[in-house]
VMD Tcl script that draws the C-alpha trace (Angstrom):
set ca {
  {-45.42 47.09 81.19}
  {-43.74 44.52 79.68}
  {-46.36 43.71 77.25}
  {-45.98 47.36 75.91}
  {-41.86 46.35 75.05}
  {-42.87 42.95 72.91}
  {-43.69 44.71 69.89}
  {-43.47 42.85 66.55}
  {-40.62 45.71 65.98}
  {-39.15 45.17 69.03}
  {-38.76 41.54 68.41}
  {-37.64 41.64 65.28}
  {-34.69 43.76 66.35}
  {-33.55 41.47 69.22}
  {-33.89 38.79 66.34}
  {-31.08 40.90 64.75}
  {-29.24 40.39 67.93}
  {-29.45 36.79 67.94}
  {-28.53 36.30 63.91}
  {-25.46 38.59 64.80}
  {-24.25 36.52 67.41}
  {-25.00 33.48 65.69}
  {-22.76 35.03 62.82}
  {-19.93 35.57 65.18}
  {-20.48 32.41 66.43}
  {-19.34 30.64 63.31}
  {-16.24 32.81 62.53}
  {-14.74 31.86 66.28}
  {-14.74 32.89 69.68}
  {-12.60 36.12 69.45}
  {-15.53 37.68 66.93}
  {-18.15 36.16 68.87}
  {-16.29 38.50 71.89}
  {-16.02 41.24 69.73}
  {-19.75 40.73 68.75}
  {-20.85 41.04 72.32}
  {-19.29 44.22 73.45}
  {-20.07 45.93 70.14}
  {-23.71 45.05 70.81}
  {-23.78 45.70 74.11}
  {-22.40 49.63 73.34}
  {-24.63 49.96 70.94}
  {-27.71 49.00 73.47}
  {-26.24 51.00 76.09}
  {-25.24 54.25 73.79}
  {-28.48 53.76 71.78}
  {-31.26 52.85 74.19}
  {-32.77 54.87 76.67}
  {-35.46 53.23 77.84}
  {-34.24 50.86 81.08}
  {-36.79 47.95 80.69}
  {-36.03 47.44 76.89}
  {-32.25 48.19 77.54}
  {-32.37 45.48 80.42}
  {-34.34 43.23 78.06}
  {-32.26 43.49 74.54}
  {-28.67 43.30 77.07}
  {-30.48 39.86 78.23}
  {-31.18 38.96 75.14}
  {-27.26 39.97 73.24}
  {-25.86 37.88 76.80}
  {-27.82 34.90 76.57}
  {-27.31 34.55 72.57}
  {-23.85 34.51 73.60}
  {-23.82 32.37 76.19}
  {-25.99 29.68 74.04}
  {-23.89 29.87 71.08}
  {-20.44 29.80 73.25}
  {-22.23 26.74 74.61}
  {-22.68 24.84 71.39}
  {-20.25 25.94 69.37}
  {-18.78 22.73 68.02}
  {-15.59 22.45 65.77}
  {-16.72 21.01 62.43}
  {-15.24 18.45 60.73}
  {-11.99 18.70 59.04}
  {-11.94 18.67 54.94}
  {-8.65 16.66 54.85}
  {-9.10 13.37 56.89}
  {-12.15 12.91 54.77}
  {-9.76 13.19 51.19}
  {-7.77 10.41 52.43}
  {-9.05 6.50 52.30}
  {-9.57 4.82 55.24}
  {-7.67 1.86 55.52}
  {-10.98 0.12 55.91}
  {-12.19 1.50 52.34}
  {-9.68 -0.65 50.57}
  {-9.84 -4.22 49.83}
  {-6.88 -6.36 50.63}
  {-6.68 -6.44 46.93}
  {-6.29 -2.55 46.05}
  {-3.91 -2.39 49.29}
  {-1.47 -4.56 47.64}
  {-1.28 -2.81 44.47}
  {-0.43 0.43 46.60}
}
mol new
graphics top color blue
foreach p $ca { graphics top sphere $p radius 0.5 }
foreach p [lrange $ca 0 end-1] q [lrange $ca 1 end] { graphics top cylinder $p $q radius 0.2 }
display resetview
């Protein structure tokens, strides 16, 4: 039974799934939200078969969950255009 669901196809479309959230994921929390409902209505207004509706939910919640989970603020742009005090030699500091 479950063989019959992992199609290449099928795959391939939860793979969708995943690249969405991962999407969201980089915009911020808010879209990654709005990511997850939208995909979960479209699995539940779209799919009618239970086992692959229970398997591509699964799939849309835990691609959340993992990229809620390492979402990681990336560096700021501006701390890195101004020298570190340690950059400078004693000599360039004084002519500041």
């Amino acid at each position: 039974m479950i063989a019959a669901i992992l199609t290449v196809p099928v795959l391939l479309y939860q793979l969708l799934f995943v690249v969405i959230m991962y999407l969201a994921s980089r915009v911020g929390p808010k879209t990654m939200v709005v990511a997850l409902v939208a995909s979960l209505a479209w699995t539940v207004t779209h799919l009618f078969f239970p086992p692959l509706a229970v398997f591509q939910s699964l799939v849309i919640v835990g691609s959340y969950l993992w990229f809620r989970h390492n979402r990681k603020p990336g560096p700021s742009a501006a701390p890195a255009l101004l020298p570190k005090p340690q950059d400078t030699t004693p000599a360039e500091r004084e002519r500041d």
